[in-house]
Structures are given as C-alpha cells and as structure tokens.
C-alpha positions as a LaTeX table, in Angstrom:
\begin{tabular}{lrrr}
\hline
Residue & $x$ (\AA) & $y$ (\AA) & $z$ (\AA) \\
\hline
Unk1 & 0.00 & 0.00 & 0.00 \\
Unk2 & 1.42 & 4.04 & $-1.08$ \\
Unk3 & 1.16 & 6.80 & 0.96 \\
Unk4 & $-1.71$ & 7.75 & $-1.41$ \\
Unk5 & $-4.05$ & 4.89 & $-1.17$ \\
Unk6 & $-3.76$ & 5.06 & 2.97 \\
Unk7 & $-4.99$ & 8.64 & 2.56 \\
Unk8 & $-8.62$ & 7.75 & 1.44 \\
Unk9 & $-8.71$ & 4.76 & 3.81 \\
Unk10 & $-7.45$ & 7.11 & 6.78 \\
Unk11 & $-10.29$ & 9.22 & 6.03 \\
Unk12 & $-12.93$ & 6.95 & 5.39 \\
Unk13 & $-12.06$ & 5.48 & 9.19 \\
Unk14 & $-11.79$ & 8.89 & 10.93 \\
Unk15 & $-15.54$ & 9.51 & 10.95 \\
Unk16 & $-17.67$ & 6.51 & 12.71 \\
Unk17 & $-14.33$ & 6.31 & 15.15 \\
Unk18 & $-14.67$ & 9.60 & 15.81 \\
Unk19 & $-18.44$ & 8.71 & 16.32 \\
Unk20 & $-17.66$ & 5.98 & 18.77 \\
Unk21 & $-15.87$ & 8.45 & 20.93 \\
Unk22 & $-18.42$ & 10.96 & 21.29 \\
Unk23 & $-20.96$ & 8.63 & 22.09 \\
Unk24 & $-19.39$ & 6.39 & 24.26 \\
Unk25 & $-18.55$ & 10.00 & 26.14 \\
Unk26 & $-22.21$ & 10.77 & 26.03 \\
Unk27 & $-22.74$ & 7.52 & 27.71 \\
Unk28 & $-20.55$ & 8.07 & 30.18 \\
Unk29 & $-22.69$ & 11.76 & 31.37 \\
Unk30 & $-25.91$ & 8.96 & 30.37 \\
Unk31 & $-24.86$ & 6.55 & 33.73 \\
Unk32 & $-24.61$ & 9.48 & 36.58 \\
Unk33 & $-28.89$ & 9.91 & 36.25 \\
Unk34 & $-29.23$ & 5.89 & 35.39 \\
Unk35 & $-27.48$ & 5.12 & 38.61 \\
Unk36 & $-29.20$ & 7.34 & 40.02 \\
Unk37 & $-32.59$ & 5.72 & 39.05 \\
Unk38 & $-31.75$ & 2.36 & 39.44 \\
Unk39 & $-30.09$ & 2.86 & 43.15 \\
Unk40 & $-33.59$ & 4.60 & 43.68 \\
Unk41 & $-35.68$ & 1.79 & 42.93 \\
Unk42 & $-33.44$ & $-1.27$ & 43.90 \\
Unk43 & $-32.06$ & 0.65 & 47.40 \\
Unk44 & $-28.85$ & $-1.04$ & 46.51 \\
Unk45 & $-25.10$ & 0.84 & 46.63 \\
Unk46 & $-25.61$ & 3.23 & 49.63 \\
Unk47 & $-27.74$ & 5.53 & 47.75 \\
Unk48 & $-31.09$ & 5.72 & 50.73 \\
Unk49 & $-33.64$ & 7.72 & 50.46 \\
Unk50 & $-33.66$ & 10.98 & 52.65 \\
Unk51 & $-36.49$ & 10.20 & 55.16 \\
Unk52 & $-35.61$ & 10.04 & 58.64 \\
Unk53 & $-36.04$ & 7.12 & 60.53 \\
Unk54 & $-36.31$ & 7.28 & 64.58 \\
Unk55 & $-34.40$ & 4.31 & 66.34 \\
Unk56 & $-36.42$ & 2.11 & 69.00 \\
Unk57 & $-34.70$ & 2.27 & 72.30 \\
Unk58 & $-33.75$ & $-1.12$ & 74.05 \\
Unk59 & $-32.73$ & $-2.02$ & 77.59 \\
Unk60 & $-30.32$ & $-5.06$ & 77.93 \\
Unk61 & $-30.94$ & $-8.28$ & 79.03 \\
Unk62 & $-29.30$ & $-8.60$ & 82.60 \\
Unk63 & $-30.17$ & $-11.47$ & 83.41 \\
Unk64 & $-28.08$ & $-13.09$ & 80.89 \\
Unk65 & $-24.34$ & $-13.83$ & 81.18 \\
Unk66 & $-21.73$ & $-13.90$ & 79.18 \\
Unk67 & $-18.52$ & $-16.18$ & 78.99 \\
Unk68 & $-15.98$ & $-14.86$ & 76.32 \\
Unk69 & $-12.97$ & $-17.51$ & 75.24 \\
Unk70 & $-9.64$ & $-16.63$ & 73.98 \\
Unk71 & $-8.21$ & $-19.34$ & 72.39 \\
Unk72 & $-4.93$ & $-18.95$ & 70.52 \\
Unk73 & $-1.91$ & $-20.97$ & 69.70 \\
Unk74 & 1.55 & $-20.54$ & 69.75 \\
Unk75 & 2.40 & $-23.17$ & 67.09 \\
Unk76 & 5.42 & $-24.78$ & 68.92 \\
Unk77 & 5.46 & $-27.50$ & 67.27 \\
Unk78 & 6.10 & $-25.97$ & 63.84 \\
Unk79 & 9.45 & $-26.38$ & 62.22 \\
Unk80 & 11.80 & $-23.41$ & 62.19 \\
Unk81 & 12.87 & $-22.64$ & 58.63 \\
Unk82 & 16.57 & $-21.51$ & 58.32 \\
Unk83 & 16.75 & $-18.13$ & 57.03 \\
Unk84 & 19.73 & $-16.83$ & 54.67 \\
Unk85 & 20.10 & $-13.69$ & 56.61 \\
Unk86 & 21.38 & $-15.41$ & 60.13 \\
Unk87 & 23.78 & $-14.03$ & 62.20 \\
\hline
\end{tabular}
C-alpha cells in the first residue's frame, strides 16, 4: 500500500471512530442519572432515600451472662525454617 491509497482509507475510518468516541462520552454523562434511578428503585449501593427514621430504644438483658474464650496458639510445634540472613 502508497502513501496515497492510505490517505482515502485514513479518512474513510476517521468519521464513525470519531463517532464511537463521542458517544461512548455521552454515555458516560448517560450513567450518573441511570445510577441514580436504578439505586432509587433497587435501594442497593448506599444511595437511601432521605427520610428520617427514629431508632427504638432497648434495655439489655441482665439477666443473661456472658462467657468470652480466647483461644490462641503458639504453634510450637512448627518447624523453624533456616533463614539466609542469620547471624
């Protein structure tokens, strides 16, 4: 292929990519509002809707105990693996 047949074929290309790019940039400005919408009727994403909602108060249970267990392990039985850096 010349230098003069890439001409025609440069220009014949420059037009639906330059189409591409302006409306995949329109799409872009499209998804802020859709978002919008569909956070609005799914309630998904963080997106809540403004009204306020009063918390119900709650005593606690005293009469209930509670026994918390720390259980760890110091793996002493695990092989130590030499290291290149030793002293």
């Amino acid at each position: 292929m010349t230098e003069a047949s890439k001409k025609p074929a440069n220009r014949r290309i420059i037009w639906p990519v330059a189409l591409f790019v302006l409306i995949m940039f329109a799409f872009g400005f499209a998804l802020v509002p859709l978002y919008d919408v569909f956070c609005e009727l799914t309630g998904l994403n963080g997106k809540i809707k403004s009204e306020a909602v009063a918390e119900v108060a709650f005593k606690p249970d005293l009469s209930r105990t509670v026994s918390v267990e720390f259980v760890t392990n110091d793996q002493s039985e695990m092989k130590t693996i030499k290291t290149y850096y030793e002293e």
